[in-house]
C-alpha positions as CSV (number, residue, x, y, z in Angstrom):
1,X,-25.4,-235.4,-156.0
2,X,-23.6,-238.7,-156.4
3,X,-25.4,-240.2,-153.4
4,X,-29.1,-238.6,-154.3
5,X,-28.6,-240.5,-158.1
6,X,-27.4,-243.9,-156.6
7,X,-29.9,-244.0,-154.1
8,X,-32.6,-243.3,-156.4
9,X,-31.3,-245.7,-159.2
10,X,-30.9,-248.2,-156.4
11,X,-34.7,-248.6,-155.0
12,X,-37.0,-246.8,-158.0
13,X,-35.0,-249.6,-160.4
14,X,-35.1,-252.3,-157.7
15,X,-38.8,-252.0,-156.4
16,X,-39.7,-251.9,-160.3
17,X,-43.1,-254.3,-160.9
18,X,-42.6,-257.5,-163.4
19,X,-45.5,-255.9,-165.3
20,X,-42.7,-252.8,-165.4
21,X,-39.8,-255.0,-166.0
22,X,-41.8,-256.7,-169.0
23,X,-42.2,-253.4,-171.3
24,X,-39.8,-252.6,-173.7
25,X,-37.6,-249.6,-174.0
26,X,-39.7,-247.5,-176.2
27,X,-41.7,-246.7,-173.4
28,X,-38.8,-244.9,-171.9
29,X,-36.9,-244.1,-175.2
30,X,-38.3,-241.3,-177.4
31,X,-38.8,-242.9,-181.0
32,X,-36.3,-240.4,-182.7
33,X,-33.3,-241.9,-180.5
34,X,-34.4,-245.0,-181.1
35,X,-32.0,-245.6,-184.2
36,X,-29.5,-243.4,-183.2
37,X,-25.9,-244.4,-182.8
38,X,-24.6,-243.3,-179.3
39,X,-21.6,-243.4,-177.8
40,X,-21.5,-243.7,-173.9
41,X,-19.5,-244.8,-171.1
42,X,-20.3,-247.2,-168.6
43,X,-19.5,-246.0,-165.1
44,X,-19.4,-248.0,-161.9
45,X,-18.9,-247.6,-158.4
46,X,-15.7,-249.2,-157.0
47,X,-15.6,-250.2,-153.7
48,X,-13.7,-252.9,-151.5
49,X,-15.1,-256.0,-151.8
50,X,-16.5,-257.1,-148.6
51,X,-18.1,-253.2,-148.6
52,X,-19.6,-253.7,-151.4
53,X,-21.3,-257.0,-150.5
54,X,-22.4,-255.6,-147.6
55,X,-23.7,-252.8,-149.1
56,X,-25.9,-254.6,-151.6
57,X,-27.1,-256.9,-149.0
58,X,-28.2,-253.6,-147.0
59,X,-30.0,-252.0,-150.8
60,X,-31.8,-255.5,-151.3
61,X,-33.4,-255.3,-148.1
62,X,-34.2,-251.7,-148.5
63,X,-35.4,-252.6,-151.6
64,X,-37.9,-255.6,-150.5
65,X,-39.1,-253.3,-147.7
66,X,-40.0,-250.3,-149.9
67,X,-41.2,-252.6,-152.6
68,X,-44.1,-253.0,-150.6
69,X,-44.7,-248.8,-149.8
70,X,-44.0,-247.5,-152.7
71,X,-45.9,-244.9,-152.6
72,X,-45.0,-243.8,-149.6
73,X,-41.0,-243.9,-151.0
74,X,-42.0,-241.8,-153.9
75,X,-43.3,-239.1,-152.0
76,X,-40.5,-239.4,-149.7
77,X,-37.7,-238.8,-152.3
78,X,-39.7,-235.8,-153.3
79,X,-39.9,-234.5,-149.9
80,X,-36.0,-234.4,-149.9
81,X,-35.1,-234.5,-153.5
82,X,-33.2,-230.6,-152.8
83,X,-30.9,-233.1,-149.6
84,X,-27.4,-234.3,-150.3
85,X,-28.6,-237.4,-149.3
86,X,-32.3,-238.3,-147.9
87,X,-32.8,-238.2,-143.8
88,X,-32.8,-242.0,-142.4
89,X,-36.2,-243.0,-141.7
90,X,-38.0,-246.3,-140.2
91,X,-39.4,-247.2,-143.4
92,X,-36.6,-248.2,-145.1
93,X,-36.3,-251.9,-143.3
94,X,-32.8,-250.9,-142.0
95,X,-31.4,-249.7,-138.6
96,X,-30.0,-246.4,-138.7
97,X,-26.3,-247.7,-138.4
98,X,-26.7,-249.4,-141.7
99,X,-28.4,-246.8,-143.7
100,X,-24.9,-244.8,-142.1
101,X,-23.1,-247.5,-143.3
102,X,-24.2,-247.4,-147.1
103,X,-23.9,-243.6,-147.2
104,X,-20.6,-243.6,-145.8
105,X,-19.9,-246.4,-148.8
106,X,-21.0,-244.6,-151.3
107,X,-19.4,-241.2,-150.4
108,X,-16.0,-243.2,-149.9
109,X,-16.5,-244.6,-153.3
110,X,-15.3,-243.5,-156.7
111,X,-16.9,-243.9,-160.1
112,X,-15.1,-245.7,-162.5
113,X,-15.2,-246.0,-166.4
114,X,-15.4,-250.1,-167.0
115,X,-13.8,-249.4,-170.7
């Protein structure tokens, strides 16, 4: 489950329009939570540091490639949304051995609370 969020959060944030990136949080906030006081923790993914440059460097190309086939991305994740993690594929602007390599980075990872 772990890698089906991150990889999700990771291109459907990324590959977000400016026109997207402009709006405000109402439009994703319902307008009775709007005021409320919330208490949450931050989690984050801890990994070695030259991992996780790579891996980024990997997720922003993936995420310039799908920027530009969204649609067919969307339709994609919902092909395999049931998957522990989504089948490699030619479309994502990667070779396989990277895609691999991010899975493999993300599964060796751990989440940590950034109190």
């Amino acid at each position: 489950k772990k890698n089906i969020y991150l990889f999700i959060s990771l291109f459907i944030v990324g590959c977000q329009s400016e026109v997207s990136k402009a709006n405000s949080v109402e439009e994703y906030i319902p307008s009775h939570l709007m005021n409320a006081e919330v208490t949450a923790d931050i989690m984050t993914l801890e990994m070695e540091p030259d991992t996780l440059k790579k891996v980024g460097s990997i997720g922003q190309r993936m995420r310039e490639h799908l920027a530009s086939n969204m649609e067919w991305y969307l339709k994609y994740v919902e092909e395999h949304a049931e998957k522990k993690s989504f089948p490699y594929h030619p479309n994502f602007g990667v070779t396989k051995e990277e895609y691999e390599f991010v899975l493999n980075a993300i599964d060796q990872s751990k989440l940590v609370n950034t109190k």
